[in-house]
C-alpha positions as CSV (number, residue, x, y, z in Angstrom):
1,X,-6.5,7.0,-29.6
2,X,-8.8,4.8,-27.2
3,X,-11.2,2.0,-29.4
4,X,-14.5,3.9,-28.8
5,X,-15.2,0.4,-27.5
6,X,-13.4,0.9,-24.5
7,X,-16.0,3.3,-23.2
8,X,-19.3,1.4,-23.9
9,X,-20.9,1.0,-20.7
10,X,-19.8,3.9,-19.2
11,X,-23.2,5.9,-19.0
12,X,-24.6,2.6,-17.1
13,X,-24.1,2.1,-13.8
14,X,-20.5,2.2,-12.8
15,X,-19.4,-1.4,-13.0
16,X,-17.1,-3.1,-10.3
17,X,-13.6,-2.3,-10.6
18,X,-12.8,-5.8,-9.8
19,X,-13.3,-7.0,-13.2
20,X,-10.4,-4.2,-14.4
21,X,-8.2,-5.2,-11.1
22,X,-5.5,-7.4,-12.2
23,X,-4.9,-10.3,-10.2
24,X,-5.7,-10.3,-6.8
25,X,-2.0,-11.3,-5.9
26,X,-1.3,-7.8,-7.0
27,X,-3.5,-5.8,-5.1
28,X,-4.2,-1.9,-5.7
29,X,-2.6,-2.0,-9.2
30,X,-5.3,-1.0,-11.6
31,X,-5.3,-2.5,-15.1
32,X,-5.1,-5.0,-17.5
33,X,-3.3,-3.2,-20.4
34,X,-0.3,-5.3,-22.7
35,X,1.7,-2.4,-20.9
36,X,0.7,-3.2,-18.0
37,X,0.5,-6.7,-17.4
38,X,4.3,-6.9,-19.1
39,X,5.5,-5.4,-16.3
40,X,3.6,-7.6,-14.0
41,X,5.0,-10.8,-15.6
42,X,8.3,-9.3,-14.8
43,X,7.4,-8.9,-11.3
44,X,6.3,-12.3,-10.5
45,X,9.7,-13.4,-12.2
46,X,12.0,-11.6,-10.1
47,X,9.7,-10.9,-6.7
48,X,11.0,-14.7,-5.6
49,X,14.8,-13.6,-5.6
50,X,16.8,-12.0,-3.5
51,X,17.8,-9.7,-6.2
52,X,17.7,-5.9,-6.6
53,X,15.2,-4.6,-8.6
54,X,15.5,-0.9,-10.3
55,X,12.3,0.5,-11.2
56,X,12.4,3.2,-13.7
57,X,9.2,5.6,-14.9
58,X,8.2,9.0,-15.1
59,X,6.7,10.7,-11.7
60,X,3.1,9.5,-10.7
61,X,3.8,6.1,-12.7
62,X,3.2,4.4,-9.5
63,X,6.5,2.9,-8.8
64,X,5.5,2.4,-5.3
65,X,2.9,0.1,-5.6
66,X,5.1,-2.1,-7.8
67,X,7.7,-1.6,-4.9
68,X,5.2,-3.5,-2.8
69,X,4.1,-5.8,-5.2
70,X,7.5,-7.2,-5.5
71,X,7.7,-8.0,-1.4
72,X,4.6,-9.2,-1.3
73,X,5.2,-12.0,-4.2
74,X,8.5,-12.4,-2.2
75,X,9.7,-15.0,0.7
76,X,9.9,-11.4,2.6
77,X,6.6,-10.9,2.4
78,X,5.3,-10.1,6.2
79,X,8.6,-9.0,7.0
80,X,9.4,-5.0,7.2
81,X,8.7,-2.7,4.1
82,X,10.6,0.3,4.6
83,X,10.4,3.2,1.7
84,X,12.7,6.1,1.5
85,X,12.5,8.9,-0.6
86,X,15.7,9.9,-1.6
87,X,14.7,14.1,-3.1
88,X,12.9,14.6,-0.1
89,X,15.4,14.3,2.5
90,X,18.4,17.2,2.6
91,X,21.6,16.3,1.4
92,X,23.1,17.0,5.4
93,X,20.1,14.3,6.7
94,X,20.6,11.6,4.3
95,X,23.2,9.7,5.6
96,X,21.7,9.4,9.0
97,X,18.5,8.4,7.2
98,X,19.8,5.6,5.5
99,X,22.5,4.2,8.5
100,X,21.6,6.1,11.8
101,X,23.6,7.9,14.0
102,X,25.0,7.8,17.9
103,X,24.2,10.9,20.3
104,X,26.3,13.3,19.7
105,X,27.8,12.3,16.1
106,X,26.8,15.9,15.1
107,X,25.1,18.9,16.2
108,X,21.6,18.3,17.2
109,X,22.0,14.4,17.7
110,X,20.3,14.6,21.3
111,X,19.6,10.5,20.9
112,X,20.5,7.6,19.2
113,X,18.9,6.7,15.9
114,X,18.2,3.8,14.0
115,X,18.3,4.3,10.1
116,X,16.7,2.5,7.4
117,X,18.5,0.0,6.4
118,X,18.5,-1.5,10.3
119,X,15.0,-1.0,9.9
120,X,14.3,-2.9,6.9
121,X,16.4,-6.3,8.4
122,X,14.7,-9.2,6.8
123,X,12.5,-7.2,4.6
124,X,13.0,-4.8,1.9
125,X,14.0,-1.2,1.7
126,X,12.9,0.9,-1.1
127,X,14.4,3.8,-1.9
128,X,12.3,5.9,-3.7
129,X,14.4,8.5,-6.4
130,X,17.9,7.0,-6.1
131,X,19.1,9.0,-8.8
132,X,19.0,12.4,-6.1
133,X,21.6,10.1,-3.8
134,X,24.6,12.7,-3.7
135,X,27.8,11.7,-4.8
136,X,30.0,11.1,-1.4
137,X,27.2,9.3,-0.1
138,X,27.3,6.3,-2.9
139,X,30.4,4.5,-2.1
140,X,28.6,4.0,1.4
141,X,25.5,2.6,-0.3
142,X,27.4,0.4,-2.4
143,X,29.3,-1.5,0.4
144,X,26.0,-1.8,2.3
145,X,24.6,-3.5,-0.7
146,X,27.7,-5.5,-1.7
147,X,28.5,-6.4,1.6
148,X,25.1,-6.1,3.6
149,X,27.2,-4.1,6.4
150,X,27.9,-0.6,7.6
151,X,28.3,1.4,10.6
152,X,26.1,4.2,12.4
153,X,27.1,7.9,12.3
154,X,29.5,8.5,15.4
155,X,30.0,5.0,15.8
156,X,33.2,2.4,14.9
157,X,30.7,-0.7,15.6
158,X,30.0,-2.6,12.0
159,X,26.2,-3.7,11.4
160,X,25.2,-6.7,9.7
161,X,22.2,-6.5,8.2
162,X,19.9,-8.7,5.8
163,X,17.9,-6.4,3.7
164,X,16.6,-7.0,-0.4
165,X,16.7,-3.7,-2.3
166,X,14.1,-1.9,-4.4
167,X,15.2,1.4,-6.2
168,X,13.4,3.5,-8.4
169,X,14.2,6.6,-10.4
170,X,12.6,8.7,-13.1
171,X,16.0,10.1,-13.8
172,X,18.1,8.7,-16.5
173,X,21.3,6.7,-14.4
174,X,23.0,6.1,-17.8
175,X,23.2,10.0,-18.8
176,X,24.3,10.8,-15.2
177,X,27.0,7.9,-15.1
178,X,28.3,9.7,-18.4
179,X,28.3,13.0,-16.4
180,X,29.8,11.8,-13.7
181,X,27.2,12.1,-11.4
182,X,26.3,8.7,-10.5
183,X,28.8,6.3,-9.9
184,X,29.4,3.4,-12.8
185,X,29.6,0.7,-10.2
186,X,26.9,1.7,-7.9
187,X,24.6,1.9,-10.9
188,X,25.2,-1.5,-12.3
189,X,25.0,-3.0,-8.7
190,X,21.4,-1.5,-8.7
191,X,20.8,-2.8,-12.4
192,X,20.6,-6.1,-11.8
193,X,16.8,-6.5,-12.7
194,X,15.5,-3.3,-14.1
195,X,11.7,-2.8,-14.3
196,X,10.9,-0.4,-16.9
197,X,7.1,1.5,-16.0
198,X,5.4,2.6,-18.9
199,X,3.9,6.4,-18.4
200,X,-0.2,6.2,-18.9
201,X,-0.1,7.7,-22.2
202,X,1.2,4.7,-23.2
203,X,-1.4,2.5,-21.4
204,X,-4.8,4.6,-22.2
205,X,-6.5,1.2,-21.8
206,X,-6.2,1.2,-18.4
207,X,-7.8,5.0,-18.2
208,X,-11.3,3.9,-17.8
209,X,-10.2,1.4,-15.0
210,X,-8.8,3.7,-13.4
211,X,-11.3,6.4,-13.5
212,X,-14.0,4.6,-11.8
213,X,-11.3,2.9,-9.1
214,X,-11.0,6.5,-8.0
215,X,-14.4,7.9,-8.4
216,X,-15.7,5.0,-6.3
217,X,-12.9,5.8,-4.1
218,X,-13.5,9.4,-3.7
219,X,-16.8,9.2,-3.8
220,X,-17.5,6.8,-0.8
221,X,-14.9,9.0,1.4
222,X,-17.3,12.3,0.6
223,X,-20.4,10.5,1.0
224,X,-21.7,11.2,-2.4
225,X,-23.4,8.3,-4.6
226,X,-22.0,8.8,-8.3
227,X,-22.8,5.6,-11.0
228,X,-22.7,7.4,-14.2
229,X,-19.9,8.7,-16.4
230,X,-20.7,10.0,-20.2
231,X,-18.7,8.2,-22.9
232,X,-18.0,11.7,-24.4
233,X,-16.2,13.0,-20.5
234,X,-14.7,9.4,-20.5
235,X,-13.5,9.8,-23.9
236,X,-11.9,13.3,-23.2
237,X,-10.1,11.8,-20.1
238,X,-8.5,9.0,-22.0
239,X,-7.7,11.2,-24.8
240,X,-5.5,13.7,-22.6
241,X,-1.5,12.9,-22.2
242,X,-1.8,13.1,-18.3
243,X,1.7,14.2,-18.0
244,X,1.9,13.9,-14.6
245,X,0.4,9.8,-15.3
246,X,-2.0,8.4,-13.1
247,X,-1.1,11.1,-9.9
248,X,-2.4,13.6,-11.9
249,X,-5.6,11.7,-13.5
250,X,-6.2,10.6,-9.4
251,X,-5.8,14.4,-8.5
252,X,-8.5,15.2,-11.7
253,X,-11.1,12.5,-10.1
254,X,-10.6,14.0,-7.0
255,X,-11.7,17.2,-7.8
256,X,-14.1,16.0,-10.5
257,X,-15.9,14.4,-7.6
258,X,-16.1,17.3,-5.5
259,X,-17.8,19.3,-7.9
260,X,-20.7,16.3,-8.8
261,X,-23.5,17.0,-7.0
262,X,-25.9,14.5,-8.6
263,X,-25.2,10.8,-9.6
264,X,-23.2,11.6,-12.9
265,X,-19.5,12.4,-12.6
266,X,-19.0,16.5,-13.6
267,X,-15.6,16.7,-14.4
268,X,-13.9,20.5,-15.1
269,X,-13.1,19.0,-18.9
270,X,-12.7,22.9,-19.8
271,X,-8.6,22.6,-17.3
272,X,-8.1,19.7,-19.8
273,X,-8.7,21.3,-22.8
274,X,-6.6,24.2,-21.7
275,X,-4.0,22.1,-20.4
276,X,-3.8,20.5,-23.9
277,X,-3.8,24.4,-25.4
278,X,-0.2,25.0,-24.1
279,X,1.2,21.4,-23.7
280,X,3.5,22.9,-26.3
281,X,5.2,24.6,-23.7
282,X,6.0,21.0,-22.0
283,X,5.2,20.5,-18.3
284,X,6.7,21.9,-15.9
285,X,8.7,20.0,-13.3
286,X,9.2,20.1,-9.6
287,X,12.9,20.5,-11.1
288,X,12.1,23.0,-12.7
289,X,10.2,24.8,-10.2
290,X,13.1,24.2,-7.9
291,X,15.9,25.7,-10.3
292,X,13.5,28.8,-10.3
293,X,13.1,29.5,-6.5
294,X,16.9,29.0,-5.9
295,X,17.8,31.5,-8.8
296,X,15.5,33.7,-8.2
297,X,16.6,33.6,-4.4
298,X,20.5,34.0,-5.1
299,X,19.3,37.0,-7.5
300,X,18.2,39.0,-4.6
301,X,21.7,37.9,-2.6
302,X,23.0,39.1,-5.5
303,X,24.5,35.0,-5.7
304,X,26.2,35.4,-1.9
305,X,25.1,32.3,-0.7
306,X,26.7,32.0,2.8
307,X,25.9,34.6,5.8
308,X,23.0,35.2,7.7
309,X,21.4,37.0,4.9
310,X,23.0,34.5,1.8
311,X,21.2,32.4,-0.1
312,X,21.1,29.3,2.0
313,X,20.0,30.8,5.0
314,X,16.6,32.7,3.3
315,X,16.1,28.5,1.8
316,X,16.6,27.3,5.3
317,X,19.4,25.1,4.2
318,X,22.9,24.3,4.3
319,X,25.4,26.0,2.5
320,X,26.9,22.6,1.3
321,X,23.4,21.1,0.4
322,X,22.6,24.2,-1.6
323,X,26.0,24.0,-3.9
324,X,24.8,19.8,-4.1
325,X,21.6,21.6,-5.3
326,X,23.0,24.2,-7.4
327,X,25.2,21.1,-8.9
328,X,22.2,18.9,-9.6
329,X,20.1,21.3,-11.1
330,X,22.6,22.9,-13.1
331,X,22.5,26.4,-12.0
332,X,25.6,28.8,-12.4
333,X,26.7,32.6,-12.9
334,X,27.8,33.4,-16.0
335,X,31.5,34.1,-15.6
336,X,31.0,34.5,-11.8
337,X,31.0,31.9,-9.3
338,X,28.7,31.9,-6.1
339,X,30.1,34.4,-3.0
340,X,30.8,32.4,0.2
């Protein structure tokens, strides 16, 4: 629970975020919870070094913007700052991604391409939800990093490349190293500094902060003029888990915005309250959501997964990134494996 404290003031005019902005060193990062400014200290400890930092949190924690604090406090700071994320790229793409490729290493390479990690040289590279790097494609990410060398798709030629590594995950590594699943020595070589993000619920200080950031935000981008929040809707919004941490509160304030049409914030408290209702249930995860669509697609293959009318072709994807999927996510037939 929030000191009622915490929302005095919040029926006056809306004050300047500023005064709830951390340091300016640290830019966009909202806050000035214990929580919060932990994790800070531990940024300005390690942004200095050359060393790889692993930043761990729940989705919507804002790992990112922690990402970028750390090369901005660094000696790399002007230099390149390239982000990757790691689940949104198909298991067949990622390599290329990360290293590049020659014309005509594989089908559909028309032109040459340069990959991440060339294009991070000097700077830093973040890669965003290492935990969804596939297993044959570690060993190559752990020379790069042990090494700082590696060679293009279709190509014999070695790269040398200078590049400071920032990972993040809001998967447990530990749990998949003991499943095999993540390779022990790639994970420790990514452990060297690990950065643990609190989820909101844990930092409800910061709530009102962060409210009025994005309500002054979203209100100068729609042209409305809002300076007035209740302490009882400030007081619900603090008081809710936000599951989905501050994404999901930033989502809320966005719509909350668009339905004000005078100069006190109307938020739709009544999707809170519900939400609350059936929190029971737990929330339910893009994991989750993706174990759904891919069974629910090999049901109606009756689990042929190969073929013009198999399961990967209806998901528009490979036949060996859907088993990498079907691996990840855990999804099997009982006493039945998948038809090729």
């Amino acid at each position: 629970m929030v000191p009622k404290e915490v929302f005095v003031g919040a029926v006056a005019t809306l004050r300047s975020v500023d005064q709830d902005r951390v340091p300016r060193r640290f830019e966009q990062i909202i806050g000035n919870s214990p929580a919060l400014e932990s994790v800070l200290e531990q940024v300005e400890r390690v942004a200095p070094t050359d060393s790889t930092v692993l930043i761990q949190g729940e989705t919507g924690t804002g790992k990112e913007l922690i990402a970028r604090a750390i090369h901005n406090l660094s000696s790399r700071c002007g230099r390149p700052f390239i982000r990757l994320n790691c689940a949104a790229i198909p298991f067949d793409l990622l390599e290329s991604e990360l290293f590049g490729h020659e014309k005509g290493a594989f089908t559909g390479a028309i032109a040459q391409k340069i990959g991440r990690f060339e294009l991070a040289d000097k700077g830093t590279l973040f890669l965003d939800e290492v935990g969804d790097i596939p297993l044959p494609l570690q060993p190559k990410l752990l020379r790069v990093l042990q090494e700082q060398e590696f060679e293009r798709l279709g190509s014999g030629r070695t790269h040398q490349v200078d590049v400071r590594l920032v990972a993040a995950t809001h998967r447990n590594l530990v749990e998949m190293v003991k499943r095999n699943e993540f390779r022990s020595d790639l994970y420790y070589r990514l452990n060297v500094f690990p950065v643990p993000l609190p989820p909101l619920r844990e930092r409800r200080e910061d709530i009102p902060a962060l409210v009025e950031h994005f309500v002054e935000i979203y209100a100068r981008r729609m042209g409305k003029q809002i300076d007035r929040i209740s302490p009882e809707t400030m007081s619900e919004i603090a008081s809710y888990p936000w599951p989905g941490n501050i994404r999901e509160l930033q989502n809320f304030i966005e719509r909350s915005v668009i339905l004000t049409s005078g100069n006190v914030l109307e938020s739709p408290l009544a999707s809170l309250r519900s939400a609350t209702e059936v929190e029971s249930l737990g929330p339910i995860t893009m994991e989750d959501a993706e174990r759904d669509h891919i069974r629910k697609t090999l049901g109606q293959t009756r689990w042929v997964v190969s073929g013009p009318n198999g399961a990967a072709a209806r998901l528009g994807i490979k036949r060996s990134t859907l088993y990498f999927r079907m691996q990840k996510l855990g999804i099997s037939r009982t006493n039945k494996n998948p038809l090729s």
